[in-house]
N, C-alpha and C positions, 0 to 999 in steps of 0.2 A: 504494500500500500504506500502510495507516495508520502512524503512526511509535505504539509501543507502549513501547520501550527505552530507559534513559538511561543514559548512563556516566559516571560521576565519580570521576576520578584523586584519590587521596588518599593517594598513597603518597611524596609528596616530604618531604624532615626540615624544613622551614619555618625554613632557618637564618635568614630575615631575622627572624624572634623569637625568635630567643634571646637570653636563655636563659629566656625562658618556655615555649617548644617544645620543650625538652632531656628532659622526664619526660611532655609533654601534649601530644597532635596539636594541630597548629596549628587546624585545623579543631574544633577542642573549644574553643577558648576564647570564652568567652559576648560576644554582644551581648545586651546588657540581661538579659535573663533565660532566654537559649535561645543552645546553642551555633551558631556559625557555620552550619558543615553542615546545623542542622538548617531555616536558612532556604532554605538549597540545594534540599532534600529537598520542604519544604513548597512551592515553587515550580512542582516537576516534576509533583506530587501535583494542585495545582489546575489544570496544564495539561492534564492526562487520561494522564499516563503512567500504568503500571499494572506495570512493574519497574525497578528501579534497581540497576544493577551496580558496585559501588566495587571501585575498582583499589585494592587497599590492600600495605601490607610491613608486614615485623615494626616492633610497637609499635603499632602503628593498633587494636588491636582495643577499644578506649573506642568507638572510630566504633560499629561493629558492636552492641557491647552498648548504647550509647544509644538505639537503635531497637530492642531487642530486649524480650523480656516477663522481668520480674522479678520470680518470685512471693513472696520475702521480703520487697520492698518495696512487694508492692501488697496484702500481707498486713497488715504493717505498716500504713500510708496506713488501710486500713479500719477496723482495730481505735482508732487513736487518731482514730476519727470526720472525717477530713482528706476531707470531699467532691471539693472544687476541685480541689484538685493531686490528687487519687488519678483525676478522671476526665483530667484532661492527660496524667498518665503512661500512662494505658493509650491515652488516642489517640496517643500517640508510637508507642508499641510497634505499633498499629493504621493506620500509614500508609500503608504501601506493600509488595509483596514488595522484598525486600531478596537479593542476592547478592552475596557478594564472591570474588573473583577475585586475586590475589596478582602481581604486579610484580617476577619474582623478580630483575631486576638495572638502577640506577638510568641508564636512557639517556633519558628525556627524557619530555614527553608524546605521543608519536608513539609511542614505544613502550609507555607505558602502555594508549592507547587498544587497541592492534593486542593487549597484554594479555587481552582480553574480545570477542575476535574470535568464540570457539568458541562462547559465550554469544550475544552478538548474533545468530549465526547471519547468512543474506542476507535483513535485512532493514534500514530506513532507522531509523538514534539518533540521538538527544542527546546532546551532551558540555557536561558543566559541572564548571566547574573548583570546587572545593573553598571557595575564597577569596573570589569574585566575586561582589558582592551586586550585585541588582540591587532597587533600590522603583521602582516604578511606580503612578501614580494609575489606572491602566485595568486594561488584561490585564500580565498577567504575560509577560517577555521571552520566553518558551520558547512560550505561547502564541500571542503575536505571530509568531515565526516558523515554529511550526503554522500557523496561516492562510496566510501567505506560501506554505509547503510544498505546500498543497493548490494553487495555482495553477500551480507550477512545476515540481512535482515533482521536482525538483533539490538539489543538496547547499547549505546557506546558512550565512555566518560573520556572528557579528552585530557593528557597528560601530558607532564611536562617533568624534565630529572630538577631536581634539588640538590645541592647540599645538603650531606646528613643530618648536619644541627638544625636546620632547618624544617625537618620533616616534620614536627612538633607543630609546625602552624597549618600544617593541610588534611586532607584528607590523604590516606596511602594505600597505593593498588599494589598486590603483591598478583605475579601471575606467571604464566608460559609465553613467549613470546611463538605465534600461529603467522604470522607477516611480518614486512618490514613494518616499524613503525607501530605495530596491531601485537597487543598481547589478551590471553586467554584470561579474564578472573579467576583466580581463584579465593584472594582473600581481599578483605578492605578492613581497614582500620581509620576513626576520625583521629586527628590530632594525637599519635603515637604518643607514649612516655619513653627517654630515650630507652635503647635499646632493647627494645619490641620488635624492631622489624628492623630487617636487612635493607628493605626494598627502599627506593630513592625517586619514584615512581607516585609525581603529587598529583591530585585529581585537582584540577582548576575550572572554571565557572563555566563550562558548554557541557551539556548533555544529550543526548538524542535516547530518549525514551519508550518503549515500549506502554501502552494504554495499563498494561500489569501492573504497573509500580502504584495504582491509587489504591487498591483494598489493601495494599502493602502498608503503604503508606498509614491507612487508616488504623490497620493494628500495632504500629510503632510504637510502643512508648518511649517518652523522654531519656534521652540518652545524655552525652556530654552539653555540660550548659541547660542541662534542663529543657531544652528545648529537643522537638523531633526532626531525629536526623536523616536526611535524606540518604545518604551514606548506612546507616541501618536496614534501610528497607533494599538499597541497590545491595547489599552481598544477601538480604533474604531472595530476590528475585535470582540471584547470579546462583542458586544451591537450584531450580528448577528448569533455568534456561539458558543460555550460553549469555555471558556478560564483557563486553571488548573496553578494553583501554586500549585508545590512539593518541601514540606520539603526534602530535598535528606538527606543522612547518607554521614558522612564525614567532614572534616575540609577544611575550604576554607581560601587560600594566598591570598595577594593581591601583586603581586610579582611588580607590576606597582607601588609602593608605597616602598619607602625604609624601613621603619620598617616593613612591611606586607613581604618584599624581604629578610629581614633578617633574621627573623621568619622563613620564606618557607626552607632557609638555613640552618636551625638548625634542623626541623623538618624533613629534608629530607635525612638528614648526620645522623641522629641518626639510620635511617632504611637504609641505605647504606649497600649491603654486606658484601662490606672489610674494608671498614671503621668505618663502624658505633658503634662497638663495643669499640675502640681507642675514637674513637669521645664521646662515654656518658663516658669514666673515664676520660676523659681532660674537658668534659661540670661540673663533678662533684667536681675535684680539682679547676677550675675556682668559681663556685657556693661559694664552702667553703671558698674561699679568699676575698668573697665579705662582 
């Protein structure tokens, strides 16, 4: 079955930026000249999805209306003769169908997902997390694991290697490697205690899901953080049916993390059309004064 659906949770408060998250979804605040999300969006957009569901709560709706049509401002835009941005804002509004779906109590991303169940309906989504940039020189991450999907037709977590000390702040796939790039499940673990696991193997914020993972989901109880973890219910499903972690191609932000958000801002200004060229001889006179 084609994967058509993508879900992204955007209903957590982004305490790690505060207090710039305190009046503004974390997801709003701009790399270079376009908020977070909407590289999220633009992502799902080139991989051929064709709906995106935001799990959102109260205060999120900036999400919402950034992709929505604004006819005082496209009124505006016209009349003071603004060509450029007046055709970017209406392709904003012109991206994608958009639904949102509401996260009425904070237990985790497990339960965010299982959120957008009734929506999804039984069919195979996407999950992108809010925060999680991915640049890629080739296909875009979500497309790479489209391709993947058509051959396996199975649920796939995309991964990326860590440093060991490191493994403590992810998820961890332990598994067989069955392709380049593509390993079998066989175990998962959230946020290891050190030496738990060998594996260096961190699950990062794309998923491609099987319709399975919702009565999973709904029998989870609260795991790490008290909250239900989506990682719980994916090695419940990975004991019934074949479960893939894919190395994707790409470099992954952590745009939810001020240094990973700072990073994402450099690395995304440096490929900037109009700017990016100004932006590496000022990143290289900076460099040299260091």
């Amino acid at each position: 079955m084609k994967v058509r659906k993508a879900v992204i949770p955007v209903a957590g408060l982004g305490t790690r930026f505060l207090p710039a998250s305190k009046a503004i979804p974390k997801e709003m605040l701009t790399i270079v000249d376009r908020p977070t999300i909407q590289y999220i969006v633009e992502e799902v957009v080139s991989s051929g999805i064709e709906v995106i569901i935001f799990v959102t709560s109260a205060g999120k709706s900036a999400i919402e209306n950034h992709f929505d049509y604004n006819f005082e401002l496209d009124t505006l835009l016209r009349q003071k003769n603004k060509p450029e941005i007046y055709e970017e804002v209406r392709h904003i509004s012109n991206l994608i169908d958009i639904i949102a779906v509401r996260q009425k109590k904070p237990l985790g991303l497990g339960h965010a997902i299982w959120s957008a169940r009734n929506v999804v309906g039984d069919e195979p989504f996407l999950v992108l997390l809010g925060d999680d940039l991915v640049l890629s020189d080739q296909l875009p991450c979500c497309k790479q694991m489209l391709n993947l999907y058509e051959e396996v037709q199975d649920s796939i977590v995309a991964t990326q290697r860590v440093p060991q000390e490191e493994t403590g702040q992810y998820g961890i796939v332990e598994g067989e490697q069955v392709r380049e790039g593509g390993h079998k499940v066989l175990r998962m673990v959230e946020k290891p205690a050190p030496g738990t696991t060998d594996s260096d193997l961190a699950i990062i914020g794309r998923y491609l899901l099987q319709p399975d993972i919702f009565p999973l989901l709904q029998q989870t109880t609260p795991g790490h953080g008290g909250e239900i973890q989506l990682t719980d219910a994916l090695l419940a499903m990975s004991k019934k049916r074949p479960l893939y972690a894919y190395e994707f191609e790409g470099t992954r932000y952590d745009a939810g993390d001020k240094l990973g958000y700072l990073k994402a801002i450099v690395a995304f200004a440096q490929r900037h059309p109009s700017l990016g060229k100004q932006f590496r001889k000022h990143l290289k006179e900076v460099c040299a004064s260091l």
